[in-house]
C-alpha positions, 0 to 999 in steps of 0.5 A: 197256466202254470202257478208256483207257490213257494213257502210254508208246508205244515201239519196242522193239529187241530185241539177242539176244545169248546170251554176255554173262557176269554176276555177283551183288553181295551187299549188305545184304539185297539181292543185285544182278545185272550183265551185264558186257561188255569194254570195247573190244570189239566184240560180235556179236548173233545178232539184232534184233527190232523191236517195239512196246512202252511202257505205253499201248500194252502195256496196250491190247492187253492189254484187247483181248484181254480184249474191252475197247473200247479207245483209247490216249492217247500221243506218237509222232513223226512218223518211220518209227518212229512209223508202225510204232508206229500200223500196231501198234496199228491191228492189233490193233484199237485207236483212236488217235484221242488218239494226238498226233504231234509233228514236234519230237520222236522216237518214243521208243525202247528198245534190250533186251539179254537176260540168260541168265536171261531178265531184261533191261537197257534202254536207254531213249530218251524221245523224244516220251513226255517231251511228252505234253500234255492239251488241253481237247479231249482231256479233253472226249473222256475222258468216253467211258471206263469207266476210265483206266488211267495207265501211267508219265508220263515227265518233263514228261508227269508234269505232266498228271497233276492234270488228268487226274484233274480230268477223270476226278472231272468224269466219274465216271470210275475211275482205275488207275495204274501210275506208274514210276521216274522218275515216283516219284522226282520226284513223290512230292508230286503222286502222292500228291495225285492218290492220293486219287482213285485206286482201283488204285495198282500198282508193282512192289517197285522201284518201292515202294522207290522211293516210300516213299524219296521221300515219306520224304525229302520229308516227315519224318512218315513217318519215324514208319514206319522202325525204327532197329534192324536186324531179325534177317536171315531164312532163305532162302525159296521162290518159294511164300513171300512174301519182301516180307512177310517182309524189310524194306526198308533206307533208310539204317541204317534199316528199313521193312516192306511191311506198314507201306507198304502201311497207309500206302499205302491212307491216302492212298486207293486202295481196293487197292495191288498190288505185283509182285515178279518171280518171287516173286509179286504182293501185293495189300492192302486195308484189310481184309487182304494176299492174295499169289500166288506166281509160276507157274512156266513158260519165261522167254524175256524179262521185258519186260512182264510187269507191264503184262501182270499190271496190266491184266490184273487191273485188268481182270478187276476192273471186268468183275465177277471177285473180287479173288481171282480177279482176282489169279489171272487177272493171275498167269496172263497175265503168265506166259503173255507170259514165254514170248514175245519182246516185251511183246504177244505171249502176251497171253490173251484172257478165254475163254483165262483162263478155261481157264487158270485151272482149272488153278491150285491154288486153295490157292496165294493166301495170306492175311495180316491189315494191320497194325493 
C-alpha cells in the first residue's frame, strides 16, 4: 500500500542543556510550565544535535517502518540544510519525487531546548514550509496513493488544503489530517469545510483547544455547546484516569467538554477524532463511543515527536486491517517507543516490533465511555 504525507519538513537542532531552572503557574483549571533562563547572561550547552524533523517527513518514516510504500510531498531550500533534509529521507528509503526545492526561500528550521522533565520549547522558523503549493502535475500524480495523510500547512501552505481534498474526492482517496496550531487558529472556517471529507481528524488537547475557540468565535451557533456556570473542580487523578473526560475546557467564564467536542467534531464528518493528551493518554471517538488508553510508562528523553509517532502509527494500522482497539494499542506503543530517543525518527517500530510489544500490554487498560447523546 501506498501512503503520501504532505506538510512540514525541517531540520531540527537540538541545544542539550541540562540547568535551566523552571517553574509552574497555576491558573484556573490549567497549570502552565516555564523554562526560565537570566536575561543577560550567556548560557553554555553541553551539545548540539542535528537532525531531521517537521510532520511530512516524521510520518514518512513512521509508515516505512510499518512496511507502507511511501512518498512525501514538502518544501525544502535549495541550501546545505535542505540536502541534509533529502539525504535523511533517501535513507530511509522514501520517494521524493513531490519533494519541491524553492531557491527563494530557506529549509525551515527548528531550534529544541529540553526541560529536565523531558518536554521541550521550540523555536521554529517556517522557511519554505510556509510556501508549499499544489500544481496540476502534482495532483495528477496523488492518484498513485492509498491515503493522504496531511500533517500541519503552515501559513500560506494552509491554502492548498481545498485542492488537496479535490484531488483525493477525484481519486477516491482516504484523508487523515493532523492539522496544528497555527493552522487551527486561522482556518477553522476552511477545516471544517474540508472535514466533510476527512476520515481520521487528529489533534492534540492544545490543539482542541484551539479549534473549538476558533469555530466558537467564528460562528456563534456554537455557543449552544459552552455553559455559563462554573463546574465543580474534580480531584486529582492518575495518569490511568481520563483527565480530558473528566475537566472542562474554560473559553472565558465559560466552559465546554470534550465529550461535547467530540459530538460536534464527528457532525462535521470524520468517521474517527483522535485527541492526544501527553502523558495522560490518547482518546479516540466515534459515533458510537470514546475509547481511551492511557500512556505508557517508560524513560522520557525528548518529547518531539511523539504525536507524529502515535498518528501515523495508528492511522496506519487502521487501513492495514488491525481493529480501532488495536490500532490505539499499536499508536500508544510506538509513541512511547521514540520517547526514549533523541529526535523524532529515531525509535520508530516496525510492525513485526508492534506486534511483540503489544502482547505485553494489558488489555484491560483501554477504557470505554459512551458519546453524549
Amino acid at each position: 500500500m501506498h501512503v503520501i504525507t504532505i506538510g512540514g519538513a525541517t531540520q531540527d537542532v537540538f541545544l542539550s542543556y541540562q540547568g535551566a531552572d523552571s517553574i509552574t503557574i497555576a491558573k484556573r483549571n490549567v497549570a502552565e510550565h516555564y523554562m526560565l533562563f537570566e536575561s543577560g547572561e550567556k548560557i553554555e550547552v553541553d551539545s548540539i544535535s542535528y537532525i531531521t524533523g517537521g510532520g511530512a517527513t516524521n510520518s514518512a518514516v513512521s509508515f516505512k517502518q510499518q512496511g507502507f510504500d511511501v512518498t512525501t510531498f514538502c518544501k525544502i531550500g535549495l541550501d546545505h540544510v535542505g540536502d541534509f533534509v533529502l539525504d535523511s529521507l533517501h535513507k530511509f528509503g522514501i520517494k521524493t519525487n513531490l519533494l519541491r526545492r524553492s531557491n527563494t526561500y530557506e529549509t525551515g528550521k527548528s531550534f529544541i531546548i529540553n526541560s529536565l522533565q523531558g518536554e521541550r520549547t521550540i523555536f521554529a522558523f517556517r522557511g519554505a514550509n510556509n510556501h508549499l503549493d499544489l500544481t496540476p502535475l502534482v495532483c495528477d500524480e496523488l492518484n498513485m496513493a492509498d491515503l493522504l495523510y496531511i500533517t500541519s500547512l503552515s501559513n500560506e501552505s494552509a491554502t492548498i488544503l481545498p485542492s488537496l481534498i479535490a484531488c483525493a474526492q477525484n481519486f477516491n482517496i482516504p484523508i487523515a489530517i493532523n492539522p496544528g496550531s497555527s493552522q487551527l487558529a486561522k482556518g477553522a472556517a476552511g477545516l471544517k469545510l474540508a472535514l466533510k471529507h476527512v476520515k481520521i481528524l487528529i489533534l492534540n488537547s492544545s490543539e482542541a483547544h484551539t479549534f473549538m475557540i476558533s469555530l466558537i468565535e467564528s460562528n456563534d451557533s456554537y455557543k449552544h455547546a459552552l455553559k455559563t456556570q462554573q463546574p465543580h473542580e474534580t480531584a486529582a487523578v492518575s495518569n490511568c484516569s481520563p483527565y480530558l473526560l473528566n475537566n472542562p475546557i474554560a473559553y472565558n467564564n465559560l466552559y465546554f467538554s470534550m465529550q461535547q467536542f467530540f459530538k460536534e467534531v464527528l457532525t462535521m464528518g470524520p468517521e474517527i477524532v483522535v485527541i492526544t493528551n501527553g502523558a495522560n493518554g490518547v482518546y479516540v471517538a466515534t459515533n458510537e463511543e470514546i475509547l481511551f488508553h492511557p500512556s505508557i510508562k517508560t524513560e522520557v528523553v525528548d518529547t518531539v515527536g511523539a504525536g507524529d509517532a502515535f498518528g501515523s502509527c495508528f492511522t496506519g494500522s487502521l487501513i492495514q486491517g488491525h481493529s480501532i482497539e488495536n490500532s490505539l494499542r499499536r499508536g500508544v506503543i510506538n509513541s512511547a517507543s521514540v520517547l526514549r530517543f533523541l529526535g523524532a525518527k529515531e525509535g520508530l517500530l516496525t510492525n513485526d516490533q508492534l506486534e511483540q510489544q503489544i502482547t505485553t500490554v494489558d488489555s484491560n487498560l483501554l477504557q470505554r465511555f459512551p458519546l453524549l447523546p
